[in-house]
C-alpha positions in Angstrom: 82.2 80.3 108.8 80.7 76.7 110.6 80.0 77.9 114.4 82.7 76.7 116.4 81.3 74.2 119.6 83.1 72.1 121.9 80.8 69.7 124.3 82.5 67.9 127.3 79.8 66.0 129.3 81.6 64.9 132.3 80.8 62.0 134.8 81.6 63.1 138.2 83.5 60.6 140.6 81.2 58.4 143.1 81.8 57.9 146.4 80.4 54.1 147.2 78.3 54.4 150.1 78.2 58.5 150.1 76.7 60.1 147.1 75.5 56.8 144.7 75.6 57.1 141.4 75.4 61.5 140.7 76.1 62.1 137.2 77.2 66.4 136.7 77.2 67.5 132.6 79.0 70.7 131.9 79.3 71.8 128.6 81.6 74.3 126.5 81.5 76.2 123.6 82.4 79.6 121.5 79.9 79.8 118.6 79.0 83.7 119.8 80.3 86.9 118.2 84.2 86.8 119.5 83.7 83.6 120.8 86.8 81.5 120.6 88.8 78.4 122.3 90.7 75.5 120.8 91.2 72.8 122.7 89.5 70.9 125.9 89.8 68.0 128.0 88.7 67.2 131.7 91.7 67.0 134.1 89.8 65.7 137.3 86.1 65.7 138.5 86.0 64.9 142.3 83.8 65.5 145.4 84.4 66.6 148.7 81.9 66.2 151.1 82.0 69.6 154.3 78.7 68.7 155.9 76.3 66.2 156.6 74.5 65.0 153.7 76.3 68.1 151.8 79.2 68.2 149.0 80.9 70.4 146.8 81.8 69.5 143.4 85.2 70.5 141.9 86.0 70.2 138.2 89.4 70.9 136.7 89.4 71.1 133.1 93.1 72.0 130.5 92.2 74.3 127.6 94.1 75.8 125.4 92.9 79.1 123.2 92.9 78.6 119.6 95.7 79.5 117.6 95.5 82.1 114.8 95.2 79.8 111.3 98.9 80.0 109.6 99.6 83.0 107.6 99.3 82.6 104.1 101.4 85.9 103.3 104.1 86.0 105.7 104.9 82.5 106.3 107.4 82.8 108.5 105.1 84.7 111.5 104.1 82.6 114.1 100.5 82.5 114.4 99.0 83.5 118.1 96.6 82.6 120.9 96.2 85.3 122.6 92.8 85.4 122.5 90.0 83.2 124.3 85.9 83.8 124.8 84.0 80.5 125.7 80.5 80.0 127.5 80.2 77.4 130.3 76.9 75.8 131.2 76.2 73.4 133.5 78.6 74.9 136.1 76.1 76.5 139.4 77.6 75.3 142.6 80.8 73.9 141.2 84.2 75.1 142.3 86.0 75.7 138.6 89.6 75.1 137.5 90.7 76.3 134.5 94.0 76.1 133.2 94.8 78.0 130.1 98.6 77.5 129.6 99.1 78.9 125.9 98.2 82.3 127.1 99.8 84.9 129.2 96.8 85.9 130.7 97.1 87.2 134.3 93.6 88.2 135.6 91.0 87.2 132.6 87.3 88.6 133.1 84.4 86.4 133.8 80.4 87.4 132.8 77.0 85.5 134.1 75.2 87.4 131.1 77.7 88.1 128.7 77.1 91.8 129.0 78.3 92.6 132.4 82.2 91.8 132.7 84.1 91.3 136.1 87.5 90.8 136.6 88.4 87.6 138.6 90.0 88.5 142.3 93.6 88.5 142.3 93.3 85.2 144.4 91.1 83.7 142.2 94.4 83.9 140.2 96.8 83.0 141.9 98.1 79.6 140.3 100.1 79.8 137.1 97.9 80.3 134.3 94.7 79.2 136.1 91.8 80.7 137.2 89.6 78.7 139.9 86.0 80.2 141.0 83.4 79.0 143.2 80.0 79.6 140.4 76.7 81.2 141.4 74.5 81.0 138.0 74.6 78.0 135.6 76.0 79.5 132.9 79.5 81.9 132.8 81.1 83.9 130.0 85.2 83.8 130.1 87.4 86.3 127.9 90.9 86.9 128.2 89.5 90.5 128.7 86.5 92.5 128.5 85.0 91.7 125.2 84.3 94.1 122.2 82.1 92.7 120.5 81.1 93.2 116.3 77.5 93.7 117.0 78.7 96.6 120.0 80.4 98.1 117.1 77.2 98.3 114.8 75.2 99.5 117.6 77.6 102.3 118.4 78.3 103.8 115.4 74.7 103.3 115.1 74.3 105.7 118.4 77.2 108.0 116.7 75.7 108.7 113.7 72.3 110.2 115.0 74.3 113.2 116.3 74.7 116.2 113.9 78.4 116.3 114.4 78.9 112.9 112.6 78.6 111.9 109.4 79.2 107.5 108.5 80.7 106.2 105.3 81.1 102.8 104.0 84.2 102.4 102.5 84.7 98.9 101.5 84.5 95.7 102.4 86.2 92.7 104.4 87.8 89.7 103.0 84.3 87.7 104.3 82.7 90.6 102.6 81.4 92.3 106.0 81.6 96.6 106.4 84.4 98.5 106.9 83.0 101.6 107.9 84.5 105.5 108.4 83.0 107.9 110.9 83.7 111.8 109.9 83.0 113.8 113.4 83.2 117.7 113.1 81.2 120.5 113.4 80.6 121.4 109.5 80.0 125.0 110.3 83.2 125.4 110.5 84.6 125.2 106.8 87.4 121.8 106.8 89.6 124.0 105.1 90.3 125.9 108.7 90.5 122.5 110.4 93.2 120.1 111.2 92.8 116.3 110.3 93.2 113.5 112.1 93.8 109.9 111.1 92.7 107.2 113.6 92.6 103.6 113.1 92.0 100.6 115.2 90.8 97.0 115.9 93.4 96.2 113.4 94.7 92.9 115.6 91.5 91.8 117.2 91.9 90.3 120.4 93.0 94.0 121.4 90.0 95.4 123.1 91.1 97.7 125.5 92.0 99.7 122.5 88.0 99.5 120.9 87.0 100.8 124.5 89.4 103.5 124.9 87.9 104.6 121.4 84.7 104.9 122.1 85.3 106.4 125.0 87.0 109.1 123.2 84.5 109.4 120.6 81.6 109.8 123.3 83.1 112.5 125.0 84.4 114.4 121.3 80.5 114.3 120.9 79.6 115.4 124.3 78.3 118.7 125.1 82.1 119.7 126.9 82.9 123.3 125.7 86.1 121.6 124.9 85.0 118.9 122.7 82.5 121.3 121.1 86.0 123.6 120.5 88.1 120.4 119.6 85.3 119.7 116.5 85.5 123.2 115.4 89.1 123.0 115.4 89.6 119.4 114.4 88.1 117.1 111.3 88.6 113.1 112.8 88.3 110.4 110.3 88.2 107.3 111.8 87.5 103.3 111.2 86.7 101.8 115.1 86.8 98.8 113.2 89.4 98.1 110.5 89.3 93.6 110.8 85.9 93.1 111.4 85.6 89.2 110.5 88.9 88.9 112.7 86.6 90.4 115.4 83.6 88.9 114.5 85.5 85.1 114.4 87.1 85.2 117.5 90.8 85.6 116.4 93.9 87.1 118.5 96.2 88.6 115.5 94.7 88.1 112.1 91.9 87.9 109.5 90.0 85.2 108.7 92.2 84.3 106.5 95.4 84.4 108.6 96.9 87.3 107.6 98.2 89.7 110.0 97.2 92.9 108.5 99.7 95.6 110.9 102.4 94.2 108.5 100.8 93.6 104.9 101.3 97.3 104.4 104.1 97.2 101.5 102.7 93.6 100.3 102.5 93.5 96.3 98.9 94.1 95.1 98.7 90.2 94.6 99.2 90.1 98.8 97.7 93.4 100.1 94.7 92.1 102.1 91.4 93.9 101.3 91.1 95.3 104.4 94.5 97.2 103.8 93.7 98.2 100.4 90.5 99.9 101.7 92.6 101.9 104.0 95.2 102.7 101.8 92.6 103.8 98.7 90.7 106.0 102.0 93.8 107.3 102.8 95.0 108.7 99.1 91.5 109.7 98.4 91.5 112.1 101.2 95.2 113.4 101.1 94.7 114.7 97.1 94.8 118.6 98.3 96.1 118.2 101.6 97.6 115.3 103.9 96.6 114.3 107.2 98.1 116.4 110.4 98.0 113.2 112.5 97.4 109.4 111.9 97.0 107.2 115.3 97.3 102.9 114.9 95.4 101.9 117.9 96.7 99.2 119.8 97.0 97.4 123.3 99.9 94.8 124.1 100.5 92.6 127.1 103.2 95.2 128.7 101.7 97.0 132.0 101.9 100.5 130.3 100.3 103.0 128.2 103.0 104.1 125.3 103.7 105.6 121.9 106.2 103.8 119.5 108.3 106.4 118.6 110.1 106.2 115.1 114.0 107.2 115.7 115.2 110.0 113.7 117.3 107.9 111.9 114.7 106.0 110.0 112.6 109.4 109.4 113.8 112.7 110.3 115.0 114.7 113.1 112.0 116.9 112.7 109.6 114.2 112.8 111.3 112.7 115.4 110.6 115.7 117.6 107.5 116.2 116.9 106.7 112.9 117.8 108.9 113.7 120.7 106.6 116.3 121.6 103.2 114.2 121.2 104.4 112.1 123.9 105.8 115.0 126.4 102.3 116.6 125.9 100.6 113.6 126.5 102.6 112.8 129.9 101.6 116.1 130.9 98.2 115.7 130.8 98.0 112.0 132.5 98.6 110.2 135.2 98.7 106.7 133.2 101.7 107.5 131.0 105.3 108.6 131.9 108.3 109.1 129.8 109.9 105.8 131.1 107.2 103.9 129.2 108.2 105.5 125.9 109.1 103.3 123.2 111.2 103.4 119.8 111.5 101.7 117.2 112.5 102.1 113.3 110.2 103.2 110.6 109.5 100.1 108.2 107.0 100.3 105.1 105.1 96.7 106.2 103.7 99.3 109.0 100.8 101.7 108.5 103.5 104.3 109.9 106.2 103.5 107.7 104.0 103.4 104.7 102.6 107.1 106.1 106.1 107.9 106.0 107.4 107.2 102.3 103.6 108.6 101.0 103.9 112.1 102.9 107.3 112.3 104.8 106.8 115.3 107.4 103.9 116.1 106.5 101.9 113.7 108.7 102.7 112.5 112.3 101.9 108.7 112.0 102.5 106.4 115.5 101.2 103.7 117.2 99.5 103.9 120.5 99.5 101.0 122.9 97.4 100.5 125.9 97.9 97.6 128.2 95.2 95.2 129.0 96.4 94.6 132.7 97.5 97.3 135.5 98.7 101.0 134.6 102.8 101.7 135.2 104.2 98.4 135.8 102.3 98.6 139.3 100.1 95.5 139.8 99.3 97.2 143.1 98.0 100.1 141.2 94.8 100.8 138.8 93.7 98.1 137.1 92.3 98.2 133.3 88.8 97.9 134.5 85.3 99.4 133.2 84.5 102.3 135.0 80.9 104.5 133.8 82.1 105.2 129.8 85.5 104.0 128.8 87.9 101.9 130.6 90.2 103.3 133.4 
């Protein structure tokens, strides 16, 4: 796939008589693993002068992230723009506006590095869909939120598999032909046969990163030396694929493959339309449900609401046993947290174009299939609250 690199050089205004003839190039671009903007053009370039001999620069520029290419399979689904990563050089001692109107982002992260991830201040944010900064360092990384990047997925399922309770299987292939790879974590003297399984699933819409972090998070402490993790792999066989869209993640896009496709619905496509991404699932899936189906299956998501949740299926569209034990799922999972509460639960019905509903029609009751959602900017509808923010191993 061609890089993608947008260059603005931009002239800055002269003052006759004050500054002569000061030229300031800044320069923009996305060709980096998630990287991603559409379009860019220079609203204003002026300076102000606030001491003697002494001025401060102050850019404005419009951008817009790139939107999602149209989807081949379901033509009707509008494509989105969620996402946006882009590198700016050239800007050390400038006062920054960007406006990013086809986004709802709120409070967007900003890097000097492109490791280490800050969010901006709340009144760095305060205009509609703008963030403005005052620049220390030349060059600054800005994501609609803190970045998960393809090669941190290599290099921690790298880490992963070094430890004697995991085990790393490649089980197919992307549609631009990249891994799709399975992590096993248990402790394999404990025959699977005692065990229960567990589905997981994630990274399937790519611009959702707080979901990859929340994963690894979870999978570094399952392979921790807790007593309770050491318990929960005795107990407990996890499959799971950190990474199921990895040219989506790879390419920069906010919903889709490559390609277009949203793969959270191409679940009951025909053959002709299943994605490959899905049909490696779907083949993992059946291979390992032969003798006995999964306990659990978790869809690992984030979404732009200010809460953690569950989509619950109704009983009406499953069962009302499934329904309560999905029921239960959530009350146990309010009981353990601060971060969800039962007003933040969620229902919906069960449809086959979902990984859930297509769990559903393959093994009915047998296995407890939902979505998880967690939210990319403050915790319980409470933008005085905790922030989704990096804090020591996972996000908090």
């Amino acid at each position: 796939m061609k890089a993608l690199w947008i260059k603005i050089v931009l002239l800055a205004v002269a003052l006759p008589g004050v500054w002569g003839n000061v030229a300031a190039q800044v320069t923009i671009s996305a060709d980096f693993d998630t990287g991603s903007i559409g379009s860019v053009r220079r609203i204003d370039s002026v300076r102000m002068l606030h001491a003697a001999k002494n001025s401060l620069e102050v850019m404005s520029f419009g951008i817009r992230s790139r939107i999602d290419p149209l989807n081949p399979v379901d033509t009707a689904l509008l494509p989105s723009s969620r996402w946006f990563h882009f590198r700016l050089e050239g800007v050390k001692g400038k006062l920054m506006f960007l406006h990013i109107p086809n986004t709802e982002m709120v409070r967007p992260f900003y890097s000097y590095d492109g490791e280490e991830y800050l969010r901006f201040d709340a009144g760095e944010c305060s205009l509609p869909q703008t963030v403005y900064k005052y620049f220390l360092h030349d060059t600054v990384y800005v994501a609609y939120f803190l970045p998960y990047s393809h090669a941190r997925h290599k290099a921690k399922a790298d880490e992963w598999a070094c430890s004697p309770f995991v085990r790393r299987q490649r089980i197919g292939r992307s549609g631009e032909g990249r891994p799709i790879e399975m992590l096993i974590l248990t402790d394999a003297t404990v025959p699977d046969s005692l065990k229960r399984r567990v589905w997981i699933h994630s990274r399937v819409h790519t611009s959702e990163a707080p979901a990859a972090w929340y994963l690894e998070a979870m999978i570094d402490e399952l392979l921790s030396d807790a007593p309770l993790s050491r318990e929960i792999l005795r107990r407990t066989v996890f499959y799971v694929v950190p990474e199921t869209n990895p040219d989506g993640v790879r390419g920069g896009y906010s919903r889709s493959t490559a390609q277009g496709v949203n793969l959270e619905i191409n679940w009951d496509r025909p053959d002709s339309l299943t994605q490959p991404e899905v049909r490696v699932l779907k083949r993992t899936i059946d291979s390992l449900s032969t003798e006995r189906p999964f306990d659990v299956a978790l869809n690992l998501h984030s979404q732009s609401a200010p809460f953690v949740t569950y989509w619950i299926h109704t009983a009406k569209s499953t069962s009302a046993k499934m329904y309560r034990r999905k029921m239960l799922l959530s009350a146990l999972t309010v009981a353990h947290t601060p971060y969800y509460r039962p007003i933040d639960q969620r229902f919906s019905e069960a449809a086959p174009r979902y990984a859930e509903g297509w769990f559903w029609q393959r093994f009915g009751e047998k296995t407890l299939a939902v979505t998880f959602e967690t939210p990319y900017t403050y915790y319980n509808n409470d933008p005085a609250g905790e922030w989704v923010s990096f804090r020591g191993r996972g996000l908090f």
